[in-house]
Each structure stands twice: as structure tokens, then as C-alpha cells.
N, C-alpha and C positions, 0 to 999 in steps of 0.2 A: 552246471554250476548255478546256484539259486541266486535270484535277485536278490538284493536287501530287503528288507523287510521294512515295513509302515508303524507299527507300533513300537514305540521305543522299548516299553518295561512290560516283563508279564505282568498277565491278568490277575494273579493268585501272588500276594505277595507274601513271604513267609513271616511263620510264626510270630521270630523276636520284631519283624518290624510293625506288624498288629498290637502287640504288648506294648507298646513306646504313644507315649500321648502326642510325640513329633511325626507320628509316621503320615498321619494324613499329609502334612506340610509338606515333609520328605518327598514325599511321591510327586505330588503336586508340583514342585517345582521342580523336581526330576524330570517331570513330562515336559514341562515348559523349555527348561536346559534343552534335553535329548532335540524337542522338536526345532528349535534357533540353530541348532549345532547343524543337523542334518539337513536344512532349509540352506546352510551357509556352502557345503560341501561340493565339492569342485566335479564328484562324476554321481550319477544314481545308480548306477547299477556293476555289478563284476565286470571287468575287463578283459583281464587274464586268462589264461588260458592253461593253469596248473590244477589241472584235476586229480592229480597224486601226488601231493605234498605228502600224506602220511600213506606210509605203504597199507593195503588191504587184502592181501593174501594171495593176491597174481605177482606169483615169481620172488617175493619175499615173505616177512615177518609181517604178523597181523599190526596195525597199528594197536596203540594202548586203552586198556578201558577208563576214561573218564567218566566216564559216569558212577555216581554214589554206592550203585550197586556194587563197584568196585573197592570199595572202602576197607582198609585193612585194618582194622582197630587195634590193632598191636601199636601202632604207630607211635611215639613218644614224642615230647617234647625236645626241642634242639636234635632232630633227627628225622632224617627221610628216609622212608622204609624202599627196596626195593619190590616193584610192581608183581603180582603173582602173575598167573600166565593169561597173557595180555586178550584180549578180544577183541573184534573188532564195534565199536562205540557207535551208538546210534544217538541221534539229535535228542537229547528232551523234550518234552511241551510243555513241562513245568518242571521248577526244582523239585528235588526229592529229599527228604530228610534222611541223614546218614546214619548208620547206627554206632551209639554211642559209643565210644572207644575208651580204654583207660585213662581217667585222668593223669595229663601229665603232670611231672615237678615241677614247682613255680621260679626254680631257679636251673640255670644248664651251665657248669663248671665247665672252662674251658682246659683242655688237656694239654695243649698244643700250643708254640705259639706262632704270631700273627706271623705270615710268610710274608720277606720282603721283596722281592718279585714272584709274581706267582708265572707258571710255565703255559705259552699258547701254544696253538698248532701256527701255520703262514696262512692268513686271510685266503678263503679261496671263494669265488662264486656260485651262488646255489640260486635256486627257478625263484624269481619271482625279484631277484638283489643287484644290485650291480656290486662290483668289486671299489673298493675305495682307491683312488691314484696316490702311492704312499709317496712322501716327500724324502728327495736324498739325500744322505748323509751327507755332513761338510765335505767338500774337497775342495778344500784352500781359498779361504774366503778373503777379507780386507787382511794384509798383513803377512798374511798364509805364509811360510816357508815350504810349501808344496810339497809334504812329505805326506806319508799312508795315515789314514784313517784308521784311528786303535778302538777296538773295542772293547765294552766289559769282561773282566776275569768272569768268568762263569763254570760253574759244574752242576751238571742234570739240569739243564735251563734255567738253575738259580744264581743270581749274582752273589760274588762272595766277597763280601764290599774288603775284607781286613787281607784278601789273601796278595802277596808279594809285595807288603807295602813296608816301606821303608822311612820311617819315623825318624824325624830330626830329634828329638828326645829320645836317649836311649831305652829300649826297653827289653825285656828277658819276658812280657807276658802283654796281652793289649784283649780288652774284649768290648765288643758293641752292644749294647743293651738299648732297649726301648720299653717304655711305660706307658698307659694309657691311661688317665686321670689318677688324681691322687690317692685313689683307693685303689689304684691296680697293683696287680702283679708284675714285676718287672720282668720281662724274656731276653734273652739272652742270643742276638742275631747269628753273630761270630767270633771267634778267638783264634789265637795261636799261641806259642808258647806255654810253657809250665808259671805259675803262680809261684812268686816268693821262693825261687831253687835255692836251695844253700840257705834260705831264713827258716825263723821260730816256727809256732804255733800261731805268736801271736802276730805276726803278718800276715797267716791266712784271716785269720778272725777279723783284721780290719779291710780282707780284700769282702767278705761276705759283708760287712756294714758299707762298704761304698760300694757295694753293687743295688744294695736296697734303695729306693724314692726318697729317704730319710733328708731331709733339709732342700727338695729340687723343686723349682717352682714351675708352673705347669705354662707358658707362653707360647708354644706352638697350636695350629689345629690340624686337625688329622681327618678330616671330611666328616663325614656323619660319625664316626668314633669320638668325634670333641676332643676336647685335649689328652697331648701328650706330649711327650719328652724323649730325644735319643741325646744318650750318653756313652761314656767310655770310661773304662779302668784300668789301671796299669801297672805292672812293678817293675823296680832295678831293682833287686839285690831283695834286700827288705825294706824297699822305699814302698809307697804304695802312695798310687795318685789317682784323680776324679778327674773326669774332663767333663764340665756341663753346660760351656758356654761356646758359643761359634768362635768367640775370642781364644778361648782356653784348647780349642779343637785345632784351630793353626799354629797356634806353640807347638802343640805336639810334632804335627807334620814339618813345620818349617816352610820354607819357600813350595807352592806347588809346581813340582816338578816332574809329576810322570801321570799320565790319564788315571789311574788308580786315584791317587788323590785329588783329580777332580772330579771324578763321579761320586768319591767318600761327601765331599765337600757339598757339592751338589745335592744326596742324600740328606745330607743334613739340613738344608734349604726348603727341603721336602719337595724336590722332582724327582720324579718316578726314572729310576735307571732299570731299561730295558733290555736283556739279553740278546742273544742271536734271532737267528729267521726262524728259527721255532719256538721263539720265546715272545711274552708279550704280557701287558696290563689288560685282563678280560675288558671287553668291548672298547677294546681300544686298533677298532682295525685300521688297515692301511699305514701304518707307524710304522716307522723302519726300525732296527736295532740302536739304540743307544750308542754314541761315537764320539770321537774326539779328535781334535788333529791341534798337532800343534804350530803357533804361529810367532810372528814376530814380536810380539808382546806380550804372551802366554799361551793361552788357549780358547778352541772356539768347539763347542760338544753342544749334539743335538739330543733331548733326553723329555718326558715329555712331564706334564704337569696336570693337574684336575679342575676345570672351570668349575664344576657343577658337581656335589656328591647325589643328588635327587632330582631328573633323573644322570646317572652315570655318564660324564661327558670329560672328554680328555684331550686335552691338544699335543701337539710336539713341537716343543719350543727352541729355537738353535742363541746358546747365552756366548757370551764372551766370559772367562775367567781370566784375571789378573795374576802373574805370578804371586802378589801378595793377597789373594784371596777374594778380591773384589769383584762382582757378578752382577753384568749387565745384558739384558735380555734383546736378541737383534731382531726375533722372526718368533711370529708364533701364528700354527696351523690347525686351526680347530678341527679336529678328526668326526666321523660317524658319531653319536649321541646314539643312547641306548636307550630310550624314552621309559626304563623300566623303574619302576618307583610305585610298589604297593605296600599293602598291610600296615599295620601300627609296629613300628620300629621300637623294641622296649631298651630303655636304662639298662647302656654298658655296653648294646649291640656295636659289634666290632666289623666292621667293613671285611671284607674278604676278596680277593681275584679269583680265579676259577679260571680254569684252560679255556681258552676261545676257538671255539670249535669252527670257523670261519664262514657262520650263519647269523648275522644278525638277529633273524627269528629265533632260532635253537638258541642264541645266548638270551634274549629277551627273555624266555620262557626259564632258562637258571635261575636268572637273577630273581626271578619273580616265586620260583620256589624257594630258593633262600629268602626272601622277606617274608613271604607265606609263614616259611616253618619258625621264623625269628614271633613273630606275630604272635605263634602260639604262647610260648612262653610269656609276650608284653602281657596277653588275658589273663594267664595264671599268676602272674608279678601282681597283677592292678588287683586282682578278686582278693590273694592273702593281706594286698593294702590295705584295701579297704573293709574285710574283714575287721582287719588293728584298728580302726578309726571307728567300727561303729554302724558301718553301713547298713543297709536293710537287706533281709536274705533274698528279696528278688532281684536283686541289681547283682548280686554276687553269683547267684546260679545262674544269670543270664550273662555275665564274663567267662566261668566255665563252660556255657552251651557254646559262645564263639568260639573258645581255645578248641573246643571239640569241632567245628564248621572249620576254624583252620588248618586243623592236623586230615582234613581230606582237600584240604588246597591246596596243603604242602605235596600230598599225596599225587594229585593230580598233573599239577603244573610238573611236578617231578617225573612222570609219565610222558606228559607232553614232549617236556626236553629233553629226557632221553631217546623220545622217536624221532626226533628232529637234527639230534648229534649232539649234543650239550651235555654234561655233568653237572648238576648240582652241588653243591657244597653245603653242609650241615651248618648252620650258624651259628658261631664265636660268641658269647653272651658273659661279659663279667659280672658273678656277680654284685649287687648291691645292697645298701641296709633300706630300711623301710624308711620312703620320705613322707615329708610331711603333705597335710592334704591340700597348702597352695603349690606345693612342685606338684604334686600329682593332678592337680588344677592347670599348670599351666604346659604340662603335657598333654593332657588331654586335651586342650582347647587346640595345641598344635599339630600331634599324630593323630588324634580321634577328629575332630572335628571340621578341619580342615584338609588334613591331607588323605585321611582315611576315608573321607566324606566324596574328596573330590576323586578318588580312587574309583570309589564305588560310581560314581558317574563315566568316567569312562571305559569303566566295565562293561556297562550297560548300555554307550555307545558301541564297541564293541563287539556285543551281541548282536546288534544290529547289521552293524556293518562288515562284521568278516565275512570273507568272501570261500575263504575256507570251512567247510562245514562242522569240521568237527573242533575247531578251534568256536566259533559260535556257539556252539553247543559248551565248549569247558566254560565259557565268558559268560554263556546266558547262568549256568548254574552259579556260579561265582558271583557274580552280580547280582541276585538275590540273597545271595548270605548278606554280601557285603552293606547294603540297604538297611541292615536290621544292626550291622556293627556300625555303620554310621549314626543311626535313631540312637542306639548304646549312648554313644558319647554325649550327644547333646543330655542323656538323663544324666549322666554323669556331672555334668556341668553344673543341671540346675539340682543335684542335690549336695556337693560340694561350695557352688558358690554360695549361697546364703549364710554358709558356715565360715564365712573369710570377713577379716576386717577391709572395710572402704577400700585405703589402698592396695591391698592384697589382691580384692575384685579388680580394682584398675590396672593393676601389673597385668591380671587373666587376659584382661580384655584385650590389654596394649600390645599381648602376645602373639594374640589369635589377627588381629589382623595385620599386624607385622609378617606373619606367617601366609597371609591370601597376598598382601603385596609379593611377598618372594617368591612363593607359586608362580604368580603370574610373571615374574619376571622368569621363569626357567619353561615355561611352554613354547617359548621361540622357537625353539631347535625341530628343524623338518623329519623326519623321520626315515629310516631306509623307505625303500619301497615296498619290500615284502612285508614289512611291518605294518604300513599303513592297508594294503590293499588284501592280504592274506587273513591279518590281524587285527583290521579295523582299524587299530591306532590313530588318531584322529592327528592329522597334522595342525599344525599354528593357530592356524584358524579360526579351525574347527574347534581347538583348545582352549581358545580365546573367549570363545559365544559361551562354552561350558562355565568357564572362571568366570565371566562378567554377569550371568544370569544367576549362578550359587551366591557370586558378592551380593549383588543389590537385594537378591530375593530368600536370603537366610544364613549368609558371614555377618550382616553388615545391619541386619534387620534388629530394631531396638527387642522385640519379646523374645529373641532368641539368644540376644549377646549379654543383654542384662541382666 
């Protein structure tokens, strides 16, 4: 197994970061970052002793080829091609430039909609991990009448929040709907019953207008999907009712009285209700199945909740519910963190679960294809923007060269985690009309400049430090794209902001480091260990000296923010 290596960045930086009048600076304090990082780090050399993480053709399947040469150019936007016949991947010594693949659409229509539990495997241990110690379900806590712990109705590992529940308003039809910002489409979770039996026409017609977002205001958040809304619709007879408030949600139920209605309840609160032992919130290991028992004064259910949408971090929380509806939280167990949080996230991208394959690596490496393939799309979004606006045609062919560098990360990382046991998930993407050039300003200062920036940094740690070779080798290729989409953004910056009124530039500003605070506040979380040691993943620390060296020496720097 090879040492770490001494030089943080290759020698030969690519193309787009040459073309970028930031790229000198770029680098320059890349080096300085890479080197405080690696100076701060707790071992210098591989430890481990997993010299076949990815299989190499003794006794199994070859591992998958990442390398460029591998690059399937069919590959579209809001989609992950599967891998052609795999070979076994030798280290780079430089990037390689991919060959150009079809332009994808700049928008990716979602078909589907958003799953409300998505289905795991049971956490199991793999070489290089430890197992998470999952926390027990209640069994009879303050109050407890010491009776069985109920769990979610479930079928095919999904929770089916409306099935046997018994509504204190009578109803002949009941359905759950959820929205995602005011320009979405509303989906339609679960129902039972027939609509309007024995009424008109015209009580279907107003069950179709009170299913639609028409008059709902958006006050919930939904992690990195921003706002959104669940609802309900109803009928007796040819009555027809909206249910869009927490208030208006316990009319319906009445007293809660049976675990069904307080997982409903709880869903609506927005904590994740999780199925059986084969079910689960991707990277949410060691979490037991969602539960409830009842007690002397209602109920106490352990169900879990989302500290962190970037990176992906999940606790399991055990509340007390009120038979009149009232939810106080007694315990909360912050679970594994999935340090996973790359690419530029584009307007309307929709959060997703994905089966947990009981590898914190193999999920790291999904989650990271999914943001990969989401990516592609934000470049073709940003290029038709600024197209409309005016732009100059080398800032726009150079958002098209990214989208094309991300449709082989998507390709990659998707290789990766399927040799590792993970499935990727194709990303969810509403979507949107063309904003104006201070939103498109003050996302760029936040997924380009920032998070896509400090991406690219520890990419490039990384590369350094994985201890697995051929995971160094997908990191080192990746990390020099990624170099050249960070330079992007800063051009982006400075040819949008000049074009913004005073406070419009202030809001940019106020964004962008609004955004390096919240960063640094979510680098805390330690990392499995096969992540850190397999995959370089830089722990706290290490994550620390990265953020505090990009603040001072180019978030934070007046020629660069101004």
C-alpha cells in the first residue's frame, strides 16, 4: 500500500483553470491550504492493512474503470449511465481530458415523485469501518404503561403514513400530498377511499383545485430542497375539505390515539419515520426502526430527524407526544455523518434517500454520484441563464466544458459505488424559470464559490491522502476538474457583480460569507474511519486548517469579494 504522497496538487493544472485570471491565486493558496492541512494530521502514512477494497480479478469481478478513458459519452443529463465492461484502473499521473459527450438538457423533468421513506439494507460492517451501536427503541419510559413497542405500517420497506387510520372527521376519501416551493408540482404521498362517491362532477373539479399549491404558504424547510408544504384533502359525501395547517391536521385526527397517528403527526413536524430492519434514511446507520409505545399520558416514539442537509447527518430523536398533540423532545443521538457534500447543487435540486448499503464508503461514493450528476444540469441551467442575460461566449462554453467534466464524475463516482455495494440514484431536479442575474449572483457566490471551491480542496486533499489507490487516483482526476469549476465561479462573480446595484452587491457579499461561516460550522463531524483512512476524508481538523486558510486567503480577501 503506497505512502501518502508530498505534493498536494499536480504539476499540469488543467485547461479551464489556465483560462481563469484567478487560477494563479487558486493554486497558490490551494498549496498553502493542502500544506497547513497535511502538517496538522494526526498519522503520515497508511496504516491499514486492506489491500482489496475493490476486487482485481483474483476470485471475483474486475474492479471499475475510472479513468477517462472509460468515459461513455451517451451519458445525459439528470442520469447515470451504467458502466460498460469494467477493467481493471490504473493510477493517473495527470488528468486526462474526456471526450466530449452530447450536450445535455439544461433542465431534467422530474417523473416520479419524492419517496417518503426510502428502503435500507441493516447496517453491517465492512474492512476498514466499525459498525455504529444503534440506540433502543422505547420500552417503557417515564409514565410507560409497559406495554409492546408498535411500529410503522409499512409495505415494501415504505411507510404508508394514511394506511388504517381512523379520522375523528368523518371521511369517504383522505389523501397526503407534499409540494416543494411555490412553483412545484404537488405529489401525491398516499390515499385511500374513492373521491366524492354518490356526488357530481362538480366535487371532483373542486377535489383537483384543492389538491393544487393554489392559496398554501410555504413555512416549512425541507433540507437542501428549501421550502415546502405537506397537506391533505378530503371528502364526505360531496363535502370537500383542505387540511394545511398543524391546527387543521388534528381536527381531522381528533385525540391522538393510536401510533399511526403519531407518526402522521410527527411526519408532519418533519422527523423522518423509519420502517423496519431492513428499512432506513440513507446514511443514516446504526438507527433503529421507528417506534412508539404507549404511556401514561399519551405517547413516547423514537423516530429520527436531519441536524445537517451538507454534509448528510441524522440523529434519532425519542419525543413525548401529548394525546392533544403537543411534542416535546426527551433524547437525541446524533448517528454516523456522511461527510458527503460535493458539486454545485442547481435550483429546485430535490434531496433523495437511496438504500444503504451498510458501507459508509459505498454510500459516500452514491451520494457523491448523485450530486456529481445533479451538477451537470446546475452548468447547463447557469450557461442558458446567462446566455438570456447577455453573457460573453467564453464564460458560457466554459459552463458547457464543466457540465461535460461532470457527466464523467457522475460516470465515475457511479462506478466507484457500485463496486463498493451502493446504488446511486439519478437526481430529482424541478424545474425552474430563468432568474435574475442577482439570484444567479448570489448562488454562485454560495455553491460556486464557496462550497464548490472548498469541494475542490478537499478533493485534492484527498488525492493525497487516500490510502486506497485507486480511490486516489478517481480524487486525483476529480480534483483537477474541479480547480478549473472553482476559477469558473470566481469569473462568474466578477462579470455579474459589476452589473448589480450597491446593495444588490452587498446582499452577494453578505451571502458568500454567511455561507464560509455555515461551512465551518458543519466540518465538526469526525468521519467513519474507512472514509477518513481509505478515502482520505480529512477529519475536523484537518477540515478546519482547509476552511481557515480559503477564509483569510480568498472568502474573505478584499480583490476577490469586491
Amino acid at each position: 500500500m503506497p505512502m501518502r504522497r508530498d505534493q498536494p496538487l499536480p504539476d499540469l493544472c488543467p485547461s479551464s483553470v489556465l483560462r481563469s485570471p484567478h487560477s494563479p491565486r487558486l493554486v497558490a493558496v490551494f498549496r498553502r491550504a493542502l500544506r497547513i492541512a497535511f502538517a496538522s494530521a494526526a498519522i503520515s502514512g497508511c496504516t491499514n492493512t486492506h489491500t482489496d477494497l475493490l476486487p482485481t480479478g483474483k476470485g471475483g469481478a474486475s474492479a471499475p474503470d475510472v479513468s477517462a478513458a472509460g468515459h461513455n459519452p451517451s451519458v445525459q443529463a439528470g442520469t447515470i449511465a451504467t458502466p460498460s465492461t469494467p477493467t481493471t484502473p490504473t493510477k493517473p499521473t495527470t488528468p486526462t481530458t474526456p471526450t466530449t459527450p452530447t450536450t445535455p438538457p439544461p433542465t431534467s423533468t422530474p417523473t416520479t415523485p419524492p419517496p417518503t421513506t426510502p428502503s435500507v439494507k441493516p447496517p453491517v460492517t465492512v474492512a476498514g469501518s466499525s459498525a455504529p451501536t444503534p440506540t433502543k427503541p422505547p420500552t417503557g419510559g417515564k409514565g410507560s404503561t409497559g406495554g409492546k413497542a408498535s411500529q410503522p405500517v409499512c409495505e415494501n420497506n415504505a411507510w404508508q403514513p394514511l394506511e388504517g387510520l381512523d379520522p375523528a372527521e368523518p371521511v369517504d376519501y383522505l389523501t397526503s400530498l407534499v409540494v416543494y416551493g411555490a412553483n412545484g408540482t404537488p405529489s401525491e404521498r398516499a390515499s385511500f377511499g374513492t373521491p366524492c362517491e354518490g356526488a357530481d362532477m362538480t366535487c371532483l373539479e373542486e377535489v383537483t383545485m384543492a389538491k393544487t399549491s393554489y392559496g398554501l404558504t410555504f413555512t416549512m424547510q425541507c433540507g437542501q430542497v428549501g421550502q415546502c408544504r405537506f397537506y391533505f384533502v378530503a371528502t364526505s359525501g360531496s363535502e370537500v375539505k383542505r387540511y394545511t395547517t398543524r391546527e387543521e391536521l388534528l381536527e381531522l385526527l381528533g385525540p391522538i390515539s393510536s401510533p399511526q397517528e403519531v407518526f402522521l403527526l410527527l411526519d408532519y413536524d418533519r422527523y423522518f419515520v423509519r420502517c423496519g430492519e431492513a428499512d432506513g434514511l440513507q446514511l443514516a446507520p446504526g438507527a433503529m426502526p421507528a417506534s412508539v409505545i404507549e404511556t401514561a399520558d399519551g405517547w413516547e416514539a423514537t423516530v429520527l430527524t436531519m441536524i445537517n442537509d451538507c454534509p448528510i447527518h441524522y440523529a434519532e430523536v425519542v419525543v413525548s407526544v401529548s394525546r392533544t398533540g403537543e411534542v416535546k423532545e426527551l433524547s437525541r443521538t446524533p448517528l454516523q455523518a456522511s461527510n458527503a457534500c460535493a458539486g454545485r447543487r442547481p435550483e429546485g435540486w430535490v434531496a433523495q434517500g437511496t438504500a444503504f448499503s451498510g458501507s459508509m464508503l459505498a454510500d459516500h461514493f452514491a451520494v457523491m454520484a448523485e450530486l456529481e450528476a445533479a451538477s451537470v444540469t446546475a452548468f447547463e441551467v447557469l450557461a442558458a441563464e446567462l446566455a438570456h442575460h447577455g453573457a460573453p461566449a467564453d464564460l458560457i462554453e466554459r459552463l458547457h466544458e464543466a457540465a461535460r467534466e461532470e457527466i464523467v464524475h457522475a460516470r465515475e463516482t457511479t462506478a466507484m459505488a457500485r463496486a463498493l455495494g451502493a446504488e446511486p440514484k439519478p437526481p430529482r431536479i424541478e424545474p425552474k424559470p430563468i432568474r435574475s442575474l442577482e439570484a444567479i449572483a448570489l448562488d454562485n457566490a454560495v455553491e460556486g464559490c464557496v462550497r464548490e471551491t472548498f469541494g475542490a480542496a478537499v478533493g485534492c486533499y484527498q488525492a493525497e491522502r487516500a490510502c486506497d489507490p485507486q480511490i486516489a487516483a478517481l480524487m486525483q482526476q476529480l480534483s483537477a476538474d474541479e480547480i478549473g469549476h472553482a476559477a469558473l465561479a470566481f469569473d462568474l462573480h466578477d462579470w455579474i457583480l459589476p452589473q448589480l446595484s450597491a446593495a444588490a452587491r452587498a446582499r452577494v457579499i453578505a451571502a458568500r460569507v454567511a455561507a464560509v461561516d455555515a461551512l465551518a460550522a458543519e466540518l465538526q463531524i469526525e468521519p467513519d474511519e474507512a472514509l477518513r483512512e481509505l478515502a482520505g476524508v480529512p477529519g475536523p481538523r484537518e477540515a478546519a486548517k482547509l476552511h481557515d486558510t480559503l477564509r483569510q486567503e480568498l472568502w474573505l480577501a478584499g480583490e476577490i469579494t469586491a
